[in-house]
Backbone as a chain_set.jsonl record, in Angstrom:
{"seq": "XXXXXXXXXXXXXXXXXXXXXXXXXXXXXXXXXXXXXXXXXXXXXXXXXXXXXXXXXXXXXXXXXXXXXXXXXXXXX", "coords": {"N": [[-38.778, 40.905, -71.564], [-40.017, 38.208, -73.673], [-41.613, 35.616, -75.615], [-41.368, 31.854, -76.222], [-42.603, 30.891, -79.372], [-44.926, 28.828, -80.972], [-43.454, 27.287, -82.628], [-41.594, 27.362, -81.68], [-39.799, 30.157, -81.983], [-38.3, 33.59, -81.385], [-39.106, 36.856, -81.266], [-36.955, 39.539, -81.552], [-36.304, 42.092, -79.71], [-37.395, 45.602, -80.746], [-35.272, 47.39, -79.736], [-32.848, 45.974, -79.61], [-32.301, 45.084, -82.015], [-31.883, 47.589, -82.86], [-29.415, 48.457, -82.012], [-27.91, 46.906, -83.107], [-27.994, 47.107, -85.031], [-29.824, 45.361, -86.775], [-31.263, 43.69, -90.015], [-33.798, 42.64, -91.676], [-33.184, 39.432, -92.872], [-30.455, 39.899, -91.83], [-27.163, 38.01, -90.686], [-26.851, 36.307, -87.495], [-25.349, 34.858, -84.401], [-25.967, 32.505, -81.795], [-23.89, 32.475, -78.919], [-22.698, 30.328, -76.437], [-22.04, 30.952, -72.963], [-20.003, 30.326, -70.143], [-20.646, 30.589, -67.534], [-23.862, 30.075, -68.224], [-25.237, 32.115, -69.833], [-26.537, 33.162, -72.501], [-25.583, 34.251, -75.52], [-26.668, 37.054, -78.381], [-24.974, 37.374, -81.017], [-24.026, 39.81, -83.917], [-23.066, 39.04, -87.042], [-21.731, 41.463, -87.965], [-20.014, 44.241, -88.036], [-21.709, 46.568, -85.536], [-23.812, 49.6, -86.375], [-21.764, 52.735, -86.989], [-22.313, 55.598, -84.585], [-24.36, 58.272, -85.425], [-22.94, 60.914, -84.723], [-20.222, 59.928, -84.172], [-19.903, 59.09, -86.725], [-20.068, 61.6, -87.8], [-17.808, 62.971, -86.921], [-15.211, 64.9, -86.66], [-15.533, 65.688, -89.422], [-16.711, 67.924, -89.902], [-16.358, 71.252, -91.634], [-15.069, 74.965, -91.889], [-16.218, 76.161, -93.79], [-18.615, 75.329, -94.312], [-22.157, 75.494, -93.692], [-25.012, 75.998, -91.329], [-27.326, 74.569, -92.514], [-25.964, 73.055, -93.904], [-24.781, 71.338, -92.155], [-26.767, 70.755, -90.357], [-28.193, 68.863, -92.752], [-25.799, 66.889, -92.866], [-25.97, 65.545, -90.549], [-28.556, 64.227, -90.065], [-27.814, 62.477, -91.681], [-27.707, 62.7, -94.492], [-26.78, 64.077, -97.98], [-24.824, 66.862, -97.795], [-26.532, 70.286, -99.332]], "CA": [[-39.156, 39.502, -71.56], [-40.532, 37.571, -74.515], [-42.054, 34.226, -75.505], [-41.126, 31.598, -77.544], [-44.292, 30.735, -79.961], [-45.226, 27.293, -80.845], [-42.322, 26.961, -83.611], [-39.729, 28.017, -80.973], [-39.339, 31.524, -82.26], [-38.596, 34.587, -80.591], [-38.881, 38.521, -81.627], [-35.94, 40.237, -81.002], [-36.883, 43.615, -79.4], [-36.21, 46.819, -81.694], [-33.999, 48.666, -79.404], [-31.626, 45.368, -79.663], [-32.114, 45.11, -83.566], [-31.514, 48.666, -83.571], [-28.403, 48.634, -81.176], [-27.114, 45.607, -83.033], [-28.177, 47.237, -86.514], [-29.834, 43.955, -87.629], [-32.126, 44.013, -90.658], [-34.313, 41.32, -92.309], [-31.939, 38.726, -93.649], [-29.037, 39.815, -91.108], [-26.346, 36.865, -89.553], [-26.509, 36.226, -86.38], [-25.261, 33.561, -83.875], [-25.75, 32.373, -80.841], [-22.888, 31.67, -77.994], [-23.145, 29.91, -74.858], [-20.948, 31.846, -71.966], [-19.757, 29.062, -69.089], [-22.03, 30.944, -66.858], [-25.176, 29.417, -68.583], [-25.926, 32.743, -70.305], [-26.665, 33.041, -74.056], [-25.438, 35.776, -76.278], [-26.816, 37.131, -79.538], [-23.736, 38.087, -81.841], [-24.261, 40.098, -84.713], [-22.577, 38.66, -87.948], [-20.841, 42.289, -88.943], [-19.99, 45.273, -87.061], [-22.827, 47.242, -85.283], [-23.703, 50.29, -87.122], [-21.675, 53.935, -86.259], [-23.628, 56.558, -84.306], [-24.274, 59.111, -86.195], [-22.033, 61.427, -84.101], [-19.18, 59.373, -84.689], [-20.076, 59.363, -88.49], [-19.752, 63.058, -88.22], [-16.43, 63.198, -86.033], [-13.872, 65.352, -87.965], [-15.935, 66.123, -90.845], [-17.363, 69.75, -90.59], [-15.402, 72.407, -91.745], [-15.692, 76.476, -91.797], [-17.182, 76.54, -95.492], [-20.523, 74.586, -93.775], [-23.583, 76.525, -93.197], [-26.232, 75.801, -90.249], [-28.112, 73.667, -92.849], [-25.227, 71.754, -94.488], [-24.586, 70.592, -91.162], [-28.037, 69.791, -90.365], [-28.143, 67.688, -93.281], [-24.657, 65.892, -92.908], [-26.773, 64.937, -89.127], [-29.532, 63.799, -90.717], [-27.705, 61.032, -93.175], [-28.151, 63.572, -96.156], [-25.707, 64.816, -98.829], [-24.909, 68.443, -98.422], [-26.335, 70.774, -100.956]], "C": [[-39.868, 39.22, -72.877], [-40.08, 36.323, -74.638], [-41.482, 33.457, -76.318], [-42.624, 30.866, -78.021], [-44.031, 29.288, -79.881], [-44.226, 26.423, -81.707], [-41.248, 27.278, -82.971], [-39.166, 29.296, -81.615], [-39.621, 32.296, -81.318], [-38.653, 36.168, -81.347], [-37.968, 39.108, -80.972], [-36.125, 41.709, -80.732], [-36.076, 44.69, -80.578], [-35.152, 47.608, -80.784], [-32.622, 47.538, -79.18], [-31.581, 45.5, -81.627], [-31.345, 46.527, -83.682], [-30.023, 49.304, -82.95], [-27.447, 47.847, -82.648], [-26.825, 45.664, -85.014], [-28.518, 45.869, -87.565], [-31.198, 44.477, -88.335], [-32.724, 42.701, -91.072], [-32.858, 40.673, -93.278], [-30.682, 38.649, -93.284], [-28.963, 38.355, -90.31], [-26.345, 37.064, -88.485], [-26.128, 34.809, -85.726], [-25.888, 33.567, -82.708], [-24.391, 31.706, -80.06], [-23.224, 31.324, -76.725], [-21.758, 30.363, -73.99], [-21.039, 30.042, -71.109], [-20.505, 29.481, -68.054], [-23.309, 30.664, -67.021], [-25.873, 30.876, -69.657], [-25.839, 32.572, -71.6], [-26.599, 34.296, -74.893], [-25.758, 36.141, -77.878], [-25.168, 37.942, -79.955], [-24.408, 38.426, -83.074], [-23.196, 39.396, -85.723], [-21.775, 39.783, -88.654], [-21.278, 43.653, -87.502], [-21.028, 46.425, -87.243], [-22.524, 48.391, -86.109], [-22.979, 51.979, -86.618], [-22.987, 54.816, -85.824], [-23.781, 57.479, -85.377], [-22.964, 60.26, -86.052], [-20.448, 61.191, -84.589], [-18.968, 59.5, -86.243], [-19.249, 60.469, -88.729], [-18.434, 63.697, -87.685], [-15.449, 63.885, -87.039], [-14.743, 65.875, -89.498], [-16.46, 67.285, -91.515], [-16.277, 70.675, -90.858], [-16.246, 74.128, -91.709], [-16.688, 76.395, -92.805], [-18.438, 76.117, -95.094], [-21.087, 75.248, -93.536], [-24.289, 75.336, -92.451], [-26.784, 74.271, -91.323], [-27.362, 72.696, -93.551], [-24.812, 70.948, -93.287], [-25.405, 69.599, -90.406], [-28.022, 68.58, -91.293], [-26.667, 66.425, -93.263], [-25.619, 64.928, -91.334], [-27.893, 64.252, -89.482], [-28.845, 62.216, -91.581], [-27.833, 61.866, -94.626], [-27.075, 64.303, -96.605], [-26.121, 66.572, -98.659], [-24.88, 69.128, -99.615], [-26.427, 72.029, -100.882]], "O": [[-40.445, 40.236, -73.263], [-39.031, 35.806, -74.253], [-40.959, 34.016, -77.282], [-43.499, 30.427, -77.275], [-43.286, 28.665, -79.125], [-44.123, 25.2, -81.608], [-40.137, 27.461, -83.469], [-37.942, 29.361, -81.725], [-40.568, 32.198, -80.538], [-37.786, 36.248, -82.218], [-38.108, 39.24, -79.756], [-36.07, 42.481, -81.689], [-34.944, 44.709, -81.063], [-34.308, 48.371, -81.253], [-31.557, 47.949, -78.719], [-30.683, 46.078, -82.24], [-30.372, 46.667, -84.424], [-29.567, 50.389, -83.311], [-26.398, 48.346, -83.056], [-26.166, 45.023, -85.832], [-27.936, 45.455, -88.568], [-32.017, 45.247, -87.834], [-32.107, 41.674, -90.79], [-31.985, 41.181, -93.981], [-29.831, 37.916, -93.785], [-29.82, 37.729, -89.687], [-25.807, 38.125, -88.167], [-26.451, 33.756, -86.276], [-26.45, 34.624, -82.419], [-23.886, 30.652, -80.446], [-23.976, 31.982, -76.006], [-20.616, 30.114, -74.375], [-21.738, 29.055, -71.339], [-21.161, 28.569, -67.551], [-24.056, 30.928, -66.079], [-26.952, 30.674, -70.213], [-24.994, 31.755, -71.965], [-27.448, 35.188, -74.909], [-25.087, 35.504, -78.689], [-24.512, 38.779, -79.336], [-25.277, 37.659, -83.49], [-22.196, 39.1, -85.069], [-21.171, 39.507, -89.691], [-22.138, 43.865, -86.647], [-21.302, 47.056, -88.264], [-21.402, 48.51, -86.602], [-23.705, 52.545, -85.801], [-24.119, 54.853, -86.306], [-23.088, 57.228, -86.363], [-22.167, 60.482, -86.964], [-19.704, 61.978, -85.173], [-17.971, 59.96, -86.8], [-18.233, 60.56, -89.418], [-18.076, 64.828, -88.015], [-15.025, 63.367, -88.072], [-14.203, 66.414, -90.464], [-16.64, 67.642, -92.679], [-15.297, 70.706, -90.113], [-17.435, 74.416, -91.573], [-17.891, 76.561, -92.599], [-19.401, 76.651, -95.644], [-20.486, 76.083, -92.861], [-24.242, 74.141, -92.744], [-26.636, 73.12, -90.914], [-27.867, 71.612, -93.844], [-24.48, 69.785, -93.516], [-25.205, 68.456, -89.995], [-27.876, 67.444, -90.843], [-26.75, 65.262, -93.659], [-25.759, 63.705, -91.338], [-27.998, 63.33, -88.673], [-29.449, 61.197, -91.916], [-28.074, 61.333, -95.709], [-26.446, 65.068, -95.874], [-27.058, 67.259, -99.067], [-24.088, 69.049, -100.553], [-26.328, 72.716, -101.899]]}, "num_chains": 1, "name": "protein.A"}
């Protein structure tokens, strides 16, 4: 649940920002469903998991810690 302030704003919880991968300055809309509900849309496709990132991409030649870092977001070195 959250309020709207006195300017009609709301805070968009982080575990939707962070679902929805929105950053300061990200598009969004709103849509109205025929059910009365209201949907945030992101303006660009949510961000991969990491998992997914990593789908297909290890090979034998990888060591323990080049793998770690490909999991991490970090260039193997």
């Amino acid at each position: 649940m959250t309020r709207l302030t006195a300017k009609c704003q709301v805070t968009i919880p982080k575990r939707v920002r962070d679902r929805l991968g929105l950053k300061p300055g990200s598009d969004v809309a709103f849509e109205a469903a025929v059910d009365g509900r209201i949907y945030l849309v992101a303006e660009h496709e949510p961000p991969k998991s990491v998992f997914a990132t990593l789908r297909g991409s290890a090979k034998l030649a990888l060591s323990t810690d080049e793998i770690m870092a490909l999991s991490r977001g970090e260039e193997p070195g």
